[in-house]
C-alpha positions as CSV (number, residue, x, y, z in Angstrom):
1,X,119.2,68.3,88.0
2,X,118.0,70.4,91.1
3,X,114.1,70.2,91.7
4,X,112.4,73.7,92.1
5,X,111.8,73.9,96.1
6,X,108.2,73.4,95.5
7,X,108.8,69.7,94.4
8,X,111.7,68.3,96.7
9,X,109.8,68.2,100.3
10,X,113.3,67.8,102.3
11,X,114.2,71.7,100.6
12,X,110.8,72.6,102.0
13,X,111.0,71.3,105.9
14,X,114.8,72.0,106.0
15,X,114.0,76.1,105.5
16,X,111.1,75.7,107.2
17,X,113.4,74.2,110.4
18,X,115.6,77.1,110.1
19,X,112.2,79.7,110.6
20,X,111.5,78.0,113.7
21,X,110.4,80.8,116.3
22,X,109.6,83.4,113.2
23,X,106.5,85.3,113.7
24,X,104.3,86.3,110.6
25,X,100.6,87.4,109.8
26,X,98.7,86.6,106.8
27,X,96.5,89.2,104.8
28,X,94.3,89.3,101.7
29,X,93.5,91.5,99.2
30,X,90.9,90.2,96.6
31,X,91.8,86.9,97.2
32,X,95.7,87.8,96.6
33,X,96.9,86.4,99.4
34,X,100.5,87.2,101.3
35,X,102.5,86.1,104.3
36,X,103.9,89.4,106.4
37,X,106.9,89.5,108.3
38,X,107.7,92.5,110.5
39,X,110.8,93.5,110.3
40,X,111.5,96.9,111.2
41,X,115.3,97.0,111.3
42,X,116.2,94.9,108.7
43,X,117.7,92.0,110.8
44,X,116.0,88.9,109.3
45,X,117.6,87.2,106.3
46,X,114.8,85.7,104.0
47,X,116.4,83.8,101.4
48,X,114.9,82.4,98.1
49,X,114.1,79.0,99.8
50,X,112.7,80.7,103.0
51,X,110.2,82.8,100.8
52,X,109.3,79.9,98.7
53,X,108.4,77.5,101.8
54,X,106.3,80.0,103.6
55,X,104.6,80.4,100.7
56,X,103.8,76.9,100.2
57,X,100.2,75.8,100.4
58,X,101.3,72.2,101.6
59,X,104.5,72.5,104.0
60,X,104.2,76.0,104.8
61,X,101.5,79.2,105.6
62,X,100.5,79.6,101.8
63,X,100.5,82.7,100.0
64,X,101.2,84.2,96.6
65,X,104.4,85.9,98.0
66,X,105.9,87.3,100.9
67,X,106.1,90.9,102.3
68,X,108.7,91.9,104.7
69,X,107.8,95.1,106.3
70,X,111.1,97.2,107.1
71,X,112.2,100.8,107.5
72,X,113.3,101.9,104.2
73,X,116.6,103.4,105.7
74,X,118.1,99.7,106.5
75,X,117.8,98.9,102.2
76,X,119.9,100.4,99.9
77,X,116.5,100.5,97.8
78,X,115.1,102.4,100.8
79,X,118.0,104.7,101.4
80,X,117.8,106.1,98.0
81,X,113.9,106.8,98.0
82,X,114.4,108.2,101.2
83,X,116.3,111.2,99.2
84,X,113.4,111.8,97.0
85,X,110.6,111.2,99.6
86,X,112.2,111.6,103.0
87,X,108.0,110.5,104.2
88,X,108.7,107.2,103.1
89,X,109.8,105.7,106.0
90,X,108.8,102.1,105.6
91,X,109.4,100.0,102.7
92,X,107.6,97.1,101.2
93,X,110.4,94.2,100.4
94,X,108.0,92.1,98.7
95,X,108.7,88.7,97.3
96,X,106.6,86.2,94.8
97,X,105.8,82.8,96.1
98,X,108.7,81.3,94.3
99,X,111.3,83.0,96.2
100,X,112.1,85.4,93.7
101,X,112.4,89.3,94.3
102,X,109.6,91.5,92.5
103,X,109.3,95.2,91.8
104,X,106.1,95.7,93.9
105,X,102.4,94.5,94.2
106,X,98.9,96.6,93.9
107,X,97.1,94.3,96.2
108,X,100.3,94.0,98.3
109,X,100.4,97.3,99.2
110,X,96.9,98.0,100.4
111,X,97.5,94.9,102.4
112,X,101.6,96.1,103.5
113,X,99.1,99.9,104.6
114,X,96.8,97.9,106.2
115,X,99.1,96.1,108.2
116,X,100.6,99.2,109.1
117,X,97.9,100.8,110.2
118,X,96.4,97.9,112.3
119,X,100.0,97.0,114.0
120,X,99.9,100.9,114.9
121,X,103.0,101.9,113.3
122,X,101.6,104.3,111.2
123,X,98.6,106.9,111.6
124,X,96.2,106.5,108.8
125,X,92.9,107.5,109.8
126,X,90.1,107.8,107.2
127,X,91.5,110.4,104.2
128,X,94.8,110.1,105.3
129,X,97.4,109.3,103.3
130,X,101.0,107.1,103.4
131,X,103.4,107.3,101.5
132,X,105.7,104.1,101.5
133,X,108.8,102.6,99.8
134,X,108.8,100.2,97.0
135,X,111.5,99.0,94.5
136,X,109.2,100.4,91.9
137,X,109.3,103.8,93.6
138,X,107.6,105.8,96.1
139,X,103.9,105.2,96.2
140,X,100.9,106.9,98.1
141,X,98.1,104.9,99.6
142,X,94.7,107.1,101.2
143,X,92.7,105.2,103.8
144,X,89.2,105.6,102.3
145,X,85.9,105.7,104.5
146,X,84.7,102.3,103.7
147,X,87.8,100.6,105.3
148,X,89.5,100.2,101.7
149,X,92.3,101.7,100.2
150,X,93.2,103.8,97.3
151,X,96.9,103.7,95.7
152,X,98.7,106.2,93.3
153,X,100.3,103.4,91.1
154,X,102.2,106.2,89.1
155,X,102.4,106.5,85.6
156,X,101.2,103.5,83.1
157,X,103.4,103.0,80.1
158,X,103.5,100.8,77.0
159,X,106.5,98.3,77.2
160,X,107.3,98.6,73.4
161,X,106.1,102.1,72.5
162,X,106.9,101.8,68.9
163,X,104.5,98.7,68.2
164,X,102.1,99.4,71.0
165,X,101.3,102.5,69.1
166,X,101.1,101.4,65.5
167,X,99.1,98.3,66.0
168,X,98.1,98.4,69.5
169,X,99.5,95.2,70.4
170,X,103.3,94.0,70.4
171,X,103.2,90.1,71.0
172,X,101.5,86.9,70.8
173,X,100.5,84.8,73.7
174,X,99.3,81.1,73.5
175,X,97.9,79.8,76.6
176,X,96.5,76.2,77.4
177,X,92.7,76.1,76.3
178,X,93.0,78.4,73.4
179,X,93.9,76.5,70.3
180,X,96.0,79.5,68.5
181,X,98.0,82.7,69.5
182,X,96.3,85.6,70.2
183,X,97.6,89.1,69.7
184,X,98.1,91.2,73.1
185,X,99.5,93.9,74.4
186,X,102.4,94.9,77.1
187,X,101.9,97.7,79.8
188,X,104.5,98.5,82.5
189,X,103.2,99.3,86.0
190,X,106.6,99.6,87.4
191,X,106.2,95.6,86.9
192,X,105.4,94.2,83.6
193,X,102.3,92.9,82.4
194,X,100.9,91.5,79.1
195,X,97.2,91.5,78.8
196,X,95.1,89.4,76.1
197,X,91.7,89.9,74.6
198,X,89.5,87.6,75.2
199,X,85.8,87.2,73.2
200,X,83.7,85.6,75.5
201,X,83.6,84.4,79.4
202,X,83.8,80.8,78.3
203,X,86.6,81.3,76.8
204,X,87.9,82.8,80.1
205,X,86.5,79.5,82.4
206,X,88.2,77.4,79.7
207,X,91.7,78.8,80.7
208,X,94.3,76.6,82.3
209,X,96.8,78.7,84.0
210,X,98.6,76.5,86.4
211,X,100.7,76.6,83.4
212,X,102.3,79.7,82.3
213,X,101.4,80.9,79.0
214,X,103.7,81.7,76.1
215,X,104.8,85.3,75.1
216,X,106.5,86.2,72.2
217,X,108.3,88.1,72.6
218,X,108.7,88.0,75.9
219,X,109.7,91.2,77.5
220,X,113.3,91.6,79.4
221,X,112.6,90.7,82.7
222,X,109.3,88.3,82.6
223,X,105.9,89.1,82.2
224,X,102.9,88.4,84.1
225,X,99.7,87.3,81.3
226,X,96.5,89.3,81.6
227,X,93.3,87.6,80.2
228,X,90.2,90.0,79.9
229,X,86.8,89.6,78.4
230,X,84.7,93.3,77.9
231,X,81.3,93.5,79.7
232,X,78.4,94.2,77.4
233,X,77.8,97.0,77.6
234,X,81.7,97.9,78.4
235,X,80.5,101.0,80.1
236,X,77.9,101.8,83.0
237,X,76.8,105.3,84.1
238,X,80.3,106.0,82.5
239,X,82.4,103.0,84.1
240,X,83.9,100.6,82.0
241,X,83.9,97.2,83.2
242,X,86.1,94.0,82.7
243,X,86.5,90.9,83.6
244,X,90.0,89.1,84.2
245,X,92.2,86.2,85.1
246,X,96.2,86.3,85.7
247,X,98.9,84.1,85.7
248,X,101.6,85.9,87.6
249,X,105.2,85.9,87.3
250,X,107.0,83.4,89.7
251,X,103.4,82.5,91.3
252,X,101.1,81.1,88.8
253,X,97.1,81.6,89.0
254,X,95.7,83.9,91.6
255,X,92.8,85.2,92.6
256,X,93.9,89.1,91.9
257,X,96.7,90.7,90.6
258,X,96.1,94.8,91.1
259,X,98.9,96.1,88.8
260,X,97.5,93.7,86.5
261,X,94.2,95.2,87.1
262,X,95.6,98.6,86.6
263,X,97.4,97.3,82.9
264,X,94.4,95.5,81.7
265,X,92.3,98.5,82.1
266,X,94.6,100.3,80.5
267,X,95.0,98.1,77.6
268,X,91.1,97.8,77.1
269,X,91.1,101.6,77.1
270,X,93.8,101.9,74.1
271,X,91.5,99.0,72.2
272,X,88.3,101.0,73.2
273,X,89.3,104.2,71.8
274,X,88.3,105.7,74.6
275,X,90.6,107.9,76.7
276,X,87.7,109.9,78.5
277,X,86.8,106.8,80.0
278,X,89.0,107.4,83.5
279,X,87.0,105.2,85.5
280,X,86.7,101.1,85.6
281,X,85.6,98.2,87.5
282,X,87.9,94.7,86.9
283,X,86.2,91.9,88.0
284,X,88.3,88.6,89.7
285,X,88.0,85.9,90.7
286,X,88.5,87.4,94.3
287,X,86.2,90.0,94.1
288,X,86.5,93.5,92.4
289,X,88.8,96.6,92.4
290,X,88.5,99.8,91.1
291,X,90.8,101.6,88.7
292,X,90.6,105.1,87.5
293,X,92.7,107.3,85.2
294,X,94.1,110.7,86.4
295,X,96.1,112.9,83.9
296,X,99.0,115.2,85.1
297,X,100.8,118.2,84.3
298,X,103.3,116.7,82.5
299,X,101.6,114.7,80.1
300,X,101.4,110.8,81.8
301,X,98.9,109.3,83.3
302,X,98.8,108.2,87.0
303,X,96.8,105.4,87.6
304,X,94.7,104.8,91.0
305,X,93.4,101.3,92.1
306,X,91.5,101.2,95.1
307,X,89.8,97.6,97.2
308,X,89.7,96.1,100.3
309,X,92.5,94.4,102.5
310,X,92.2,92.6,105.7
311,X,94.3,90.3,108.4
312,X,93.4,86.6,108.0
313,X,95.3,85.6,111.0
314,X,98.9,85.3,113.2
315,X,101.2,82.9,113.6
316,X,104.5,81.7,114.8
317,X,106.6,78.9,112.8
318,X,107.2,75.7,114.9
């Protein structure tokens, strides 16, 4: 049987041979943590095992996955949102720490912006906006005066329409350090996301997620496991406020996940009975973002998360 990269440390140094001379940045978003790789014109060949030893916290740089940062014209992805958004000129190829290819990442793109915008390659001044590539569509990012950034995520939807609506929740999730199932709900943020009620925050600290938790059923492609506990009161001067811990897809615990930000508001909001509460406040374990609610003409919802990014530091593989 073939060990996942992660546990055979010959896999690790051979890919990690064949980098030698590959320069990368890291960056940080609420603790979310990725490894950058510029490259613009789509020459450099990151397989599976390349991804998952840069991402290792041992052999290699360490990071919850891995964003390439290309022009979207040299991707087919790219190519056809170009048609659609001919602004979106660079594209975020982004990667979780496993290796595996994922749909996109809320803290990964105000960190792919940031990047951006520090390296020079785009403009984005204060109130500016950006409008980049990712293989869950076009998204647009606004430079905010405090240094943050604010992304249109796009629409929110339920993963199971049908149940999500006649119970509000569609499957059961046990995770180690609860003792039984608990009932939860799936939201789709161009990525999928299941997020679980919680009771109380020591039920939260009692969590053990280097292990991932069990969904049934579990939707199509994966799902990465929300777990959110209500502050009391929920809302402040009109902004609800949460508190969560993820377990992402192909990664395992970290410190943030922003779509998951954006689906457990979301959920909370359908269990609150709320909907003219637009505005929220998710507390993690790596800081907190902002999520807010803004209906359109059409009848969805577009949801906006907004936080900080920075550059941790360069390097070069040896």
């Amino acid at each position: 049987m073939t060990l996942p990269i992660a546990q055979d440390p010959d896999r690790l140094r051979t890919a990690l041979d064949q980098l030698s001379g590959l320069r990368y940045a890291k960056g940080q978003g609420t603790g979310n943590d990725f490894v950058l790789v510029l490259d613009p014109d789509g020459e450099t060949e990151l397989s599976p095992d390349h991804v998952a030893a840069l991402c290792d916290r041992h052999f290699g740089v360490g990071g919850d996955g891995l964003i390439r940062v290309v022009e979207s014209r040299h991707l087919i992805e790219g190519r056809d949102l170009l048609r659609e958004a001919p602004g979106a000129t660079w594209f975020m190829d982004y990667r979780n720490g496993d290796g595996s290819v994922a749909e996109m990442c809320g803290n990964g793109v105000r960190v792919f912006a940031h990047y951006l915008a520090e390296r020079g390659l785009v403009d984005l001044a204060p109130g500016r906006e950006l409008t980049i590539g990712t293989r869950a569509g076009v998204r647009t990012v606004t430079r905010l005066a405090d240094g943050g950034y604010a992304i249109d995520m796009g629409p929110w939807t339920f993963i199971d329409e049908e149940l999500a609506r006649e119970s509000a929740s569609d499957s059961l999730v046990l995770a180690a350090g609860l003792v039984d199932p608990r009932p939860a709900l799936s939201i789709s943020m161009g990525n999928p996301h299941t997020v679980v009620a919680l009771a109380e925050d020591a039920e939260l600290r009692e969590l053990d997620l280097h292990r991932a938790p069990t969904v049934d059923p579990l939707p199509p492609n994966g799902t990465n496991v929300e777990f959110v506990v209500a502050a009391d009161p929920l809302f402040l001067d009109g902004v609800g406020r949460v508190r969560m811990r993820v377990h992402e897809r192909g990664v395992g615990e970290t410190q943030s996940c922003g779509t998951g930000a954006c689906a457990a508001a979301a959920a909370v909001r359908v269990w609150a009975g709320d909907e003219q509460a637009t505005r929220w406040q998710v507390a993690v374990p790596g800081g907190t973002v902002g999520v807010e609610f803004r209906p359109q003409a059409d009848g969805t919802e577009h949801v906006v998360l907004s936080g900080p990014a920075q550059l941790v530091f360069e390097g070069t593989v040896l």
